[in-house]
N, C-alpha and C positions, 0 to 999 in steps of 0.2 A: 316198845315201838308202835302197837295199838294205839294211843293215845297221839303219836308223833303222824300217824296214817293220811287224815284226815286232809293233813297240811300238805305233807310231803309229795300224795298224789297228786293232787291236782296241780302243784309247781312243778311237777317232774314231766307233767302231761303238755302244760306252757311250753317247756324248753323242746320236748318232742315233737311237738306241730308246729314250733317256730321252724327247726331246723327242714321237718318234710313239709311244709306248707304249699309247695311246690307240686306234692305229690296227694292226687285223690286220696289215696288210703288213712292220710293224718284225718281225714272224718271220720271214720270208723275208729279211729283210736282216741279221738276224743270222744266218744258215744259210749266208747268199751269203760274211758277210766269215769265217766259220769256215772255210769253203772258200780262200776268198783265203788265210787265215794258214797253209794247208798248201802254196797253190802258191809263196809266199813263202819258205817255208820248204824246197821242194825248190828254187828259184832261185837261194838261200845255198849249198845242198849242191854243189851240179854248179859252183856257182863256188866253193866252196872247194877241191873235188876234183880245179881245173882248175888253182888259179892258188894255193892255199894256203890259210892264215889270214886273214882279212882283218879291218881295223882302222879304225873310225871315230874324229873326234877331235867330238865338239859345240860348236857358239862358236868354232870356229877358234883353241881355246888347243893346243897342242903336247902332247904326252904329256909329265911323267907331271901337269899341271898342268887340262889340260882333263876333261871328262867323254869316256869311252874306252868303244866299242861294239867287241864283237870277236864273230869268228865262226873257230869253228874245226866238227870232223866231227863233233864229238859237241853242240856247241851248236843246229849245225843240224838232227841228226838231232831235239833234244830240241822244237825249233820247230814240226818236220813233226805228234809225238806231240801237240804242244796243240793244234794245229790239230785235226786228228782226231777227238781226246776233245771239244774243243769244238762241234763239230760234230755229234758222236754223242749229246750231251745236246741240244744246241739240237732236235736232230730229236725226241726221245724227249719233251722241253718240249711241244711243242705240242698235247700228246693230256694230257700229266698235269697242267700246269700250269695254275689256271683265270685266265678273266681278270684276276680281283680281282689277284693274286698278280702277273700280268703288268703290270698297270697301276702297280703298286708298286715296278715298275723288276727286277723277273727277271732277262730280255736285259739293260739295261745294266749291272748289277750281272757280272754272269757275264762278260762282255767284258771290263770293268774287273780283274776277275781274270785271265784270259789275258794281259790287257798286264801286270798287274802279274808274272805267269810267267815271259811271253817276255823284258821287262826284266831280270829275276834270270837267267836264261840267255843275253842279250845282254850284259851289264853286264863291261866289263874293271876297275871300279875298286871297292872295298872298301865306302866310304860309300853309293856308290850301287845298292849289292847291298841296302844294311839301305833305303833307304826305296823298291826294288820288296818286299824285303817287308813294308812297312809298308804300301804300293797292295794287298797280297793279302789283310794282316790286314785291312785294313777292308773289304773288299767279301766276301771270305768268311764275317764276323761278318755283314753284312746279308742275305748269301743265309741263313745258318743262322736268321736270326732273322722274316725276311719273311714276313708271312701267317702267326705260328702262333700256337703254344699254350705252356703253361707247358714243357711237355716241349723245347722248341725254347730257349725263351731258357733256363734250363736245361743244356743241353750246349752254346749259345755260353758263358753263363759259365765255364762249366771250359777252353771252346777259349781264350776271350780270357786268361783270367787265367794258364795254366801259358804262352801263345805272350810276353807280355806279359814274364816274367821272361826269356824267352827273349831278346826285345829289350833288353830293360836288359843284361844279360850281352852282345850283339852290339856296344852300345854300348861298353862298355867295356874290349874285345877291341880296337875300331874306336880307340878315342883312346889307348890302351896301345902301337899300332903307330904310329899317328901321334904321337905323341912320344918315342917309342925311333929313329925312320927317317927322319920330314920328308914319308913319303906315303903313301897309299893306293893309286894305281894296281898292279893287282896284279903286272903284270909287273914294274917298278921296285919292291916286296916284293920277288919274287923273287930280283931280283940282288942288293938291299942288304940283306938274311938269309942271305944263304951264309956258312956258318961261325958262325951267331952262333946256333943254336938253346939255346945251353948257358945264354946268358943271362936271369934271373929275367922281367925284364920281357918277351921274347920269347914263353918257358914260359907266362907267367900269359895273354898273349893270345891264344896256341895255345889255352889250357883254354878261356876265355873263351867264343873262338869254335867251337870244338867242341864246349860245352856247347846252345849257341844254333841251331846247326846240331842237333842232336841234338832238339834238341825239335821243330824244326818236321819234321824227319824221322819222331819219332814212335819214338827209340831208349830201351832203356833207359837211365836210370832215368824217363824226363822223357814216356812216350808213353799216361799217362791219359788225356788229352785227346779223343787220336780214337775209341775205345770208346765214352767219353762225348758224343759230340756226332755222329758219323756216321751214328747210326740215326734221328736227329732231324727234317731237313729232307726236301725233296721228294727221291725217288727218282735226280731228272736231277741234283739239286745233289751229292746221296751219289756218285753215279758221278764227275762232275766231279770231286771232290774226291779221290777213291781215286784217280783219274787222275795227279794235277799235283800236289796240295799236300806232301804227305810225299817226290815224286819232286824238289821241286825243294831240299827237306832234302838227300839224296843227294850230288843236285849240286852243290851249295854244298860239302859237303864234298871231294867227288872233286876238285873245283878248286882249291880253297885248298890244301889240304893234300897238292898234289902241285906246285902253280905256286906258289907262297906261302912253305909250309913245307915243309922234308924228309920225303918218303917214306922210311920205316924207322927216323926217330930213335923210340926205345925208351920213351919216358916217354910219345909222343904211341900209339904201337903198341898199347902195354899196354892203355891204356884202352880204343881199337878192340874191338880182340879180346874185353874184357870185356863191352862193351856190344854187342858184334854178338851174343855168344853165348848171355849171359842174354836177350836182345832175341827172339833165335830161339825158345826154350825157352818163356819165357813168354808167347809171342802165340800157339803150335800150342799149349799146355795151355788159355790162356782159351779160342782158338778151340774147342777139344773138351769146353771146358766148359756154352757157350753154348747157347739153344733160338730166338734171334730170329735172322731170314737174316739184316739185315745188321749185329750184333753180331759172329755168325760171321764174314762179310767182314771186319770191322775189325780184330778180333784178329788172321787171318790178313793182313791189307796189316802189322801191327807184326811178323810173323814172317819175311815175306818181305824186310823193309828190314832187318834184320838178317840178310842172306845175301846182301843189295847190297852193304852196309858192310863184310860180310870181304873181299869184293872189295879193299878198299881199305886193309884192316887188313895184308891180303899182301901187297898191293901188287907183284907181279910181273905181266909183260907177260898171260899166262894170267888173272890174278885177276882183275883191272881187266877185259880183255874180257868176262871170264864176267859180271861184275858189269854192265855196259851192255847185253851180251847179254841179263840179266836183266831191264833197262828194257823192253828191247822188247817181250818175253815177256810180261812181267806184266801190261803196262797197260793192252793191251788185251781180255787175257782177264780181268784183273778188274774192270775197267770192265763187262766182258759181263757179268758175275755179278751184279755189281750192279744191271745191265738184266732181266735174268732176273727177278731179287728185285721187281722190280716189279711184271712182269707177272704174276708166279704171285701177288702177292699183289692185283693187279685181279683176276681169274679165280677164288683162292679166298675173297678176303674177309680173309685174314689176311699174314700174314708169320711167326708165328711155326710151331714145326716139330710141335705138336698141334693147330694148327689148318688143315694143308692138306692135300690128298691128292688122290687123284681125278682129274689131270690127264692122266696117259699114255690115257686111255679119251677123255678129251673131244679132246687135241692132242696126237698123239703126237710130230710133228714138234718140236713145245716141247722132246722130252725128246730128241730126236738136237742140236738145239742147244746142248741146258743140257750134254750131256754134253761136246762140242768143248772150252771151256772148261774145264770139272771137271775132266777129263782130262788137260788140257794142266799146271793148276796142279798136278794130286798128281804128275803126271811119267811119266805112261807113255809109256813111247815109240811111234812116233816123233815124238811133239809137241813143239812148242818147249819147252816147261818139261822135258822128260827133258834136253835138249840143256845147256841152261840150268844145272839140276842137275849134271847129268855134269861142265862147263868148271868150275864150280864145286868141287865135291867132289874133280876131278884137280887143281887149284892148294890145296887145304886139304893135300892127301895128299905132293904133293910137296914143301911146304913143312913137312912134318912135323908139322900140324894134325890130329890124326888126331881128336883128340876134337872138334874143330868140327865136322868132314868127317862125323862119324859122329853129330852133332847136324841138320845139314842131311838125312841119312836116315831119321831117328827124326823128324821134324816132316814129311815128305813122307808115312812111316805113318799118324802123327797128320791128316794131311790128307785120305787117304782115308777113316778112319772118319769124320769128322766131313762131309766134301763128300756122300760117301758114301751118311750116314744122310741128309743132304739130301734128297739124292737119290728113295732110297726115301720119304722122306716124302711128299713133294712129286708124287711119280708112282706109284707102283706101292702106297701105300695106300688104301684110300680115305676119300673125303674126309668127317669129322667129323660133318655134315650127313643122310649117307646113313644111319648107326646111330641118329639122331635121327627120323628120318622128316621132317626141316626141308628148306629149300631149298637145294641145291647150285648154288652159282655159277659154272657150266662151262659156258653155252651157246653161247658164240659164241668165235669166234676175233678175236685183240684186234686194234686199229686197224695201219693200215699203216705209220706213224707209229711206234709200236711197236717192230713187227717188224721194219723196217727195220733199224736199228742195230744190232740184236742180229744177223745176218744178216750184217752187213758187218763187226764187230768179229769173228765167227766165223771169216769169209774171212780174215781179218787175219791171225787165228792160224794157219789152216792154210797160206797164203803163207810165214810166216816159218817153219813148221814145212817145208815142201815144199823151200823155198833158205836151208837153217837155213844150208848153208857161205858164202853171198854176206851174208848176216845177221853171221856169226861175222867176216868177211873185214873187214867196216864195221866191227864194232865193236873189234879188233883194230886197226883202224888210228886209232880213236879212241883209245884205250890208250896206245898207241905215244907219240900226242901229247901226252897227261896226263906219261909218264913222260919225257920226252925234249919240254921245251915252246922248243925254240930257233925251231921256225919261230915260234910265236905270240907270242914277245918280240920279236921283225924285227918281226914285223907292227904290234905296238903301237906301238913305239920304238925301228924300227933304230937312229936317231944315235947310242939310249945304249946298243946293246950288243955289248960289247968279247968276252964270250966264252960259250960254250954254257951251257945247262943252266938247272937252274933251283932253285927254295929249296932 
């Protein structure tokens, strides 16, 4: 039932706040099971780190025939991060969210997305990957579209319709290996594709599903969606989303195409590499092109998943760390930003970057926050994102990437002018109001509700920034397990496996 946890709360949490939606207290019970899905989630870790991989079967069918829940160091760690980020919107919900909004299913809408998360990061079998995310396209289309305005359904249609070919291609990847193999379980992939990458039907499913994967990552060519649609919903829903939904793109790919398919065949590499680098390139220029905070944000989450993805285009022991190391880094300093983005824009009335200013005078504290964060993503050291950078940029360099390596430096420039001018914007101008002789909206210091989040995603970063090497150590040993997956085919299906390794 540990293994089944993950899923089952946060859907159990949905149907509870749909029924008291009605009723204030379904807030605090969504905040309570956010909480639960991170102690859940450290439960899985300390028992995988104790005892291994671990493998659920559903219905009592046998692998590779039943529905298959697995847990290995990196699935758990990715548990503990939904929990988290869920919890850090639900807090941050309560102050921005009004009731109308909440009565219209919010909480369970948002819940329903975490299980549909935690499912796609619990899920050992192929099919059952495409319909957690089909649980995440529909409830993330509902939060995009709840309580607004034309500008809302609007960037859901651009999410739904580019995710939606995404699924059609996931589908067709999904029945291209089920009738080249006989299965989907992905461990049993694994074994019955050794030696066969060469073949048409194999290739076309590989594309397939790396096209699919690609989108909901948010890679080039396929990552207009989030631009279009991020700036659109409530504040807590944009955070969420920068959090989980492109991260669990990522992961899908890290898994498949290291348990699944060959690491290093050359046809699947090539395209990697192209779409990590274009991907990098052109999320730090829109990013520096931008004037709305969280347009900036978006562009920049499409710059940084393309500098996960080389992780994975290297694919050596170093790459792949750096690459998970980068999960940690990221998500919750850009979740912060995104919390940030809100409050500056409670406080000045705007969000975009001519219309705020004035803030370091009224909350200076705001601006030792906002920096924590800003900081950490352009990479100064010693914050987790220099670390993060560096593991990265030493596996681009030894694997003879020079010109990637030296695309990852030139978008971390691009990061500081652009966080940068934020910055000064938003603090040290002042604010639009004051040249007008109109009203400046800076008199009070925002709810506790608020600040909290921002506060504790801050601690987050400087934690992982402080034991960057017990950080590095976790996620090097999740790596290990991607490149080398012989414990987590035991754990699926010891009966069926005769000998190491994996696609």
């Amino acid at each position: 039932m540990l293994l089944a946890a993950p899923i089952l709360l946060p859907l159990a949490t949905a149907v509870i706040c749909f029924l008291m939606r009605r009723n204030p207290l379904h807030r605090l019970v969504s905040q309570l099971s956010a909480g639960g899905l991170i102690l859940v989630g450290v439960l899985i870790l300390l028992t995988v780190k104790a005892a291994g991989p671990q493998a659920a079967q559903m219905g009592g069918w046998a692998a590779p025939y039943g529905i298959t829940l697995a847990a290995d160091t990196l699935s758990a760690v990715m548990i503990i991060i939904t929990g988290g980020a869920l919890l850090a919107a639900m807090t941050f919900a309560t102050v921005e969210i009004g009731l109308e909004t909440e009565r219209l299913g919010f909480h369970a809408l948002s819940h329903a997305m975490a299980g549909g998360v935690s499912g796609a990061f619990m899920t050992g079998d192929l099919f059952n990957l495409y319909v957690w995310f089909e649980v995440m396209l529909i409830s993330s289309f509902g939060l995009l579209v709840i309580g607004g305005g034309r500008a809302q359904i609007d960037g859901a249609v651009k999410y739904v319709a580019l995710n939606l070919v995404g699924t059609m291609a996931f589908l067709g990847g999904v029945g291209l290996l089920y009738g080249t193999v006989g299965t989907l379980n992905m461990a049993d992939l694994g074994i019955k594709l050794q030696g066969r990458m060469s073949e048409t039907a194999v290739l076309g499913a590989a594309g397939m599903l790396m096209f699919a994967f690609a989108a909901k990552a948010a890679l080039f060519p396929v990552f207009f969606w989030l631009p279009a649609s991020y700036h659109t919903p409530a504040v807590a829903t944009s955070a969420l989303f920068s959090a989980l939904l492109t991260k669990v793109g990522v992961y899908s790919l890290l898994r498949v195409f290291t348990l699944v398919f060959t690491p290093g065949d050359p046809v699947i590499e090539g395209a990697l590499f192209a779409a990590a680098g274009l991907t990098i390139a052109l999320g730090a220029l829109g990013a520096a092109a931008q004037q709305d905070l969280r347009r900036v944000f978006s562009f920049h989450i499409i710059s940084q998943i393309g500098v996960m993805t080389l992780g994975l285009a290297i694919a050596t022991p170093l790459a792949l760390a750096g690459a998970i190391f980068y999960f940690l880094h990221h998500i919750p300093a850009m979740m912060n930003m995104f919390l940030l983005g809100g409050i500056i824009r409670r406080e000045t009335g705007s969000e975009t970057l001519s219309g705020i200013g004035g803030l370091y005078r009224a909350g200076p504290w705001l601006a030792v926050v906002f920096l924590i964060p800003m900081l950490s993503l352009i990479g100064v050291p010693p914050l987790s994102g220099f670390w993060a950078k560096f593991f990265m940029v030493r596996a681009g360099v030894e694997d003879g990437q020079y010109i990637l390596a030296g695309l990852i430096l030139a978008a971390s420039v691009l990061t500081f002018f652009y966080l940068g001018r934020m910055f000064v914007a938003a603090f040290w101008q002042p604010h639009p109001g004051e040249a007008t002789g109109g009203a400046v909206p800076l008199a009070t210091y925002p709810p506790r509700a608020l600040v909290i989040p921002v506060l504790a995603l801050g601690a987050v970063t400087l934690t992982i920034s402080l034991y960057a090497g017990s950080f590095y150590a976790l996620s090097a040993e999740a790596a290990s397990a991607l490149l080398d997956p012989l414990s987590y085919l035991r754990a699926v299906g010891p009966d069926r496996i005769a000998t190491g390794g994996g696609g």
